[in-house]
C-alpha positions in Angstrom: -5.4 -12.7 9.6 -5.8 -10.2 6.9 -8.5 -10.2 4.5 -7.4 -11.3 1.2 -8.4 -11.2 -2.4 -6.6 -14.0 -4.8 -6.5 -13.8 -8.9 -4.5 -16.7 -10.8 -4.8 -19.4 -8.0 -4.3 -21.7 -11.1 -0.7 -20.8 -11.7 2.4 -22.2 -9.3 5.6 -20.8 -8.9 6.0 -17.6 -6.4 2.7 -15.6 -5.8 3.2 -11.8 -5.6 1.4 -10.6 -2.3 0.5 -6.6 -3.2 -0.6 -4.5 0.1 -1.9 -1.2 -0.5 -1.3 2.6 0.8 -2.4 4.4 3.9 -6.9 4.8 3.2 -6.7 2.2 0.3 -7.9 -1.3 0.7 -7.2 -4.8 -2.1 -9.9 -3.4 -4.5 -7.6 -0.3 -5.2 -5.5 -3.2 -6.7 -8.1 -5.0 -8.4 -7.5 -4.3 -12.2 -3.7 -4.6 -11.8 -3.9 -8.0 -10.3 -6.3 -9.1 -12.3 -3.7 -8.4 -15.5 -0.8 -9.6 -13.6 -2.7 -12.9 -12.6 -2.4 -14.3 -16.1 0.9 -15.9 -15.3 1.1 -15.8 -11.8 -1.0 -16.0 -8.6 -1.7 -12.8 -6.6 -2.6 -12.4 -3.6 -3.8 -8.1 -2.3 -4.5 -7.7 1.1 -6.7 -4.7 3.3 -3.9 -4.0 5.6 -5.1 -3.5 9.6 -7.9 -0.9 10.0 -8.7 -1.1 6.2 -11.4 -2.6 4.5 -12.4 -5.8 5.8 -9.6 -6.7 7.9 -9.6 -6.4 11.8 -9.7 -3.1 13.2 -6.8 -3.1 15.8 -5.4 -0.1 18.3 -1.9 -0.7 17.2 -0.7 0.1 13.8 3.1 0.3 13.8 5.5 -1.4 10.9 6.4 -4.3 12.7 2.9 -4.9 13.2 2.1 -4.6 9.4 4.8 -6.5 8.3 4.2 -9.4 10.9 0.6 -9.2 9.3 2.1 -9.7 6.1 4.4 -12.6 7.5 1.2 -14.4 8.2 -0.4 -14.0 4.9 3.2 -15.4 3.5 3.1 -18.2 5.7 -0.3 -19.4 5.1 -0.5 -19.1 1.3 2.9 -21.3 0.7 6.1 -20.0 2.8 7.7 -17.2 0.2 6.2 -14.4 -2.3 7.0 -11.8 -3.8 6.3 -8.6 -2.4 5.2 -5.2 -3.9 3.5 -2.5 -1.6 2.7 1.0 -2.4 3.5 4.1 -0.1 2.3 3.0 3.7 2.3 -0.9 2.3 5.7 -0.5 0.7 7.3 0.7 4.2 5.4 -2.5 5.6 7.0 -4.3 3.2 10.4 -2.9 3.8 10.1 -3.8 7.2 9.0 -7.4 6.3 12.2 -8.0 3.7 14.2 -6.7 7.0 12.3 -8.5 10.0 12.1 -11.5 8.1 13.8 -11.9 4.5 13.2 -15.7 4.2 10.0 -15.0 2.8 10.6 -12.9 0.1 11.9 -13.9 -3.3 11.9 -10.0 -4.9 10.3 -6.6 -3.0 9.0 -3.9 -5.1 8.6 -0.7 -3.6 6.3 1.7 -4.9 7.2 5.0 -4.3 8.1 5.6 -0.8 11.5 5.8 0.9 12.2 4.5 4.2 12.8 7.6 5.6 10.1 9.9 7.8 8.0 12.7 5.9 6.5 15.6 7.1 3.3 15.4 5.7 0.6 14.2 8.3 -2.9 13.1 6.8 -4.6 13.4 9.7 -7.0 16.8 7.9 -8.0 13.7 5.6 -9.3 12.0 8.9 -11.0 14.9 10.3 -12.4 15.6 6.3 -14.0 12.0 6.5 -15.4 12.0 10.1 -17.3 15.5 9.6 -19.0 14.0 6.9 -22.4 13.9 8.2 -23.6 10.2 6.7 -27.1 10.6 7.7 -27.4 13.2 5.0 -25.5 11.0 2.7 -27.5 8.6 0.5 -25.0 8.3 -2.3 -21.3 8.7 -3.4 -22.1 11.7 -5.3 -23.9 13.2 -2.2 -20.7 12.1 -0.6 -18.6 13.6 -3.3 -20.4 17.3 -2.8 -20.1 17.0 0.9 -16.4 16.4 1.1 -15.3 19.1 -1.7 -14.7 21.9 0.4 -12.7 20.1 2.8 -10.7 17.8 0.3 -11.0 20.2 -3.1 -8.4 17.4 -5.1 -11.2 15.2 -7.2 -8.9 12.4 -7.4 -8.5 12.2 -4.0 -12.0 12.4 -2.9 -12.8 9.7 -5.4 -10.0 7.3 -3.6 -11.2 8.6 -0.1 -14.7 7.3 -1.2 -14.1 3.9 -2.5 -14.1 3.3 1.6 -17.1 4.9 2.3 -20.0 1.3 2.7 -23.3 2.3 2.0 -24.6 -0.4 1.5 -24.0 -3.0 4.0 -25.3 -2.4 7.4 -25.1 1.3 9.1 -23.5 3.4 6.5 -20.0 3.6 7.8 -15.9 4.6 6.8 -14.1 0.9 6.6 -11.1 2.5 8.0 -10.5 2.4 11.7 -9.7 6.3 11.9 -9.3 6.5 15.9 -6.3 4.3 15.2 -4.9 5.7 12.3 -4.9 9.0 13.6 -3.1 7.5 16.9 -0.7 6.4 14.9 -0.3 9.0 12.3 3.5 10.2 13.7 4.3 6.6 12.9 2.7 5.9 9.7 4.7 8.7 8.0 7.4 7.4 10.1 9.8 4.5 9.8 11.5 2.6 12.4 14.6 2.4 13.1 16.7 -0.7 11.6 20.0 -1.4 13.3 21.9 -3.6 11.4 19.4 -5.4 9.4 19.2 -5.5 5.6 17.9 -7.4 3.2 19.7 -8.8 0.4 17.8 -9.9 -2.1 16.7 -8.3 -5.4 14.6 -5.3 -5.1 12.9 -2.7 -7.2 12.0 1.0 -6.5 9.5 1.9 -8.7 8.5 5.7 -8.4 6.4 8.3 -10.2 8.5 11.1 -12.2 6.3 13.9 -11.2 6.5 12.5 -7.4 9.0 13.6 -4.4 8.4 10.6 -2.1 11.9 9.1 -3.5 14.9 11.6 -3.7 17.9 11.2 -4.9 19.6 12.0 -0.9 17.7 8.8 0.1 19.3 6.6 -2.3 22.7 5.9 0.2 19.9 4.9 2.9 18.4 2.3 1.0 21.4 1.0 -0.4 22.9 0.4 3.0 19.2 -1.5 3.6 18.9 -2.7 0.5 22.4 -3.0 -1.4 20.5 -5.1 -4.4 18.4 -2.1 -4.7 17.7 -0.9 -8.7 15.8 2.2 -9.3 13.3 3.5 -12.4 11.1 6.4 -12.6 7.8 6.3 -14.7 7.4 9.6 -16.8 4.0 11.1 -16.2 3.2 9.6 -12.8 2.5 11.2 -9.3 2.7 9.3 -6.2 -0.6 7.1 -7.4 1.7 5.7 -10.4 -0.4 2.5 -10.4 -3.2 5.0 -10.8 -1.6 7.5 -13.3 0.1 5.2 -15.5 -1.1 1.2 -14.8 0.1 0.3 -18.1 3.3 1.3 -17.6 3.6 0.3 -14.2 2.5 -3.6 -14.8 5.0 -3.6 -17.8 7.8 -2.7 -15.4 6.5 -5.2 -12.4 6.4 -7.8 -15.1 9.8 -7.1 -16.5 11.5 -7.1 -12.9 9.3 -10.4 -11.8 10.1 -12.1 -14.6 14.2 -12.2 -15.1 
């Protein structure tokens, strides 16, 4: 099963399950849960060939959500559900494989569409990085900066870099990701399957992940679909504006 991280175990009701993006793990999450945990229980995962969860040769949606599934089933039968960019397609696919165990999904932006944009130079930027010659994150930091010039994403790249534990090592599983990249940027197709309950597309202003041609695609999916933007955010809007995000998970959680 995945490897899970749990805030609020004190409260009842419906936990919220939160699974992160493609290279992200549950820490990403940390500070969010932490603040939504005050009324609730939630639960963040490390999705497949992340962080401290199995490393596995397949990495297809079905497989993430049936991950998920388990995580659901174990910790009480029914959540809600948020998940950000690759987790929000896995949780699509888990409101459409198997909508009995969500209560409300909240998709951070993403689309269930395919996008262009592989992230496979990401890959090749991290398995270049020569790790004998790195003995901390700011060596790591210098190293990566000609290959991956953004500072924000170096800094996200890194919080997967162990240095500590063991043989200093990436806690992605990047033979399979990279396998699998044509897929992750993907989404499968969905015959007649849709999932009725409430959800929430959550997106970043200053993002293009979620356009306004996708919108007849994911009503047909998801006909109780509502839509909001968050002024000021990218496609990290967690990241950018966590304020504003946790008000508007609250506000949708909570009616």
């Amino acid at each position: 099963m995945l490897h899970t991280v749990e805030f609020g175990a004190e409260h009842g009701g419906t936990p919220l399950l939160i699974a992160h993006g493609l290279f992200g793990s549950a820490r990403n999450w940390g500070v969010i849960a932490k603040r939504l945990a005050d009324t609730r229980r939630v639960i963040t995962v490390d999705m497949r060939n992340h962080g401290s969860s199995p490393f596995d040769p397949a990495h297809s949606y079905p497989d993430l959500a049936d991950d998920l599934a388990e995580v659901i089933r174990a910790t009480g039968g029914c959540a809600d559900v948020l998940g950000h960019s690759m987790g929000g397609k896995a949780a699509m696919m888990l409101a459409l494989a198997h909508p009995e165990l969500l209560r409300k999904l909240i998709v951070a932006d993403i689309a269930p569409v395919g996008y262009g944009h592989t992230q496979t130079p990401l890959i090749d930027a991290m398995e270049t990085l020569d790790l004998s010659m790195i003995t901390s994150r700011q060596d790591a930091d210098a190293a990566l900066t000609a290959s991956v010039p953004e500072a924000g994403v170096r800094a996200f790249l890194l919080q997967s870099l162990d240095l500590r534990t063991g043989p200093k090592a990436w806690r992605l599983n990047h033979t399979a990701l990279r396998t699998h990249m044509d897929a992750i940027i993907g989404f499968p197709e969905t015959a007649d399957q849709s999932f009725p309950g409430p959800t929430f597309f959550l997106s970043g202003a200053a993002s293009d992940y979620l356009r306004p041609e996708h919108r007849p695609l994911i009503k047909s999916l998801f006909p109780a679909a509502r839509f909001a933007k968050i002024p000021g955010a990218g496609h990290w809007l967690h990241a950018d504006k966590p304020r504003e995000f946790e008000a508007a998970v609250r506000v949708f959680l909570d009616v």
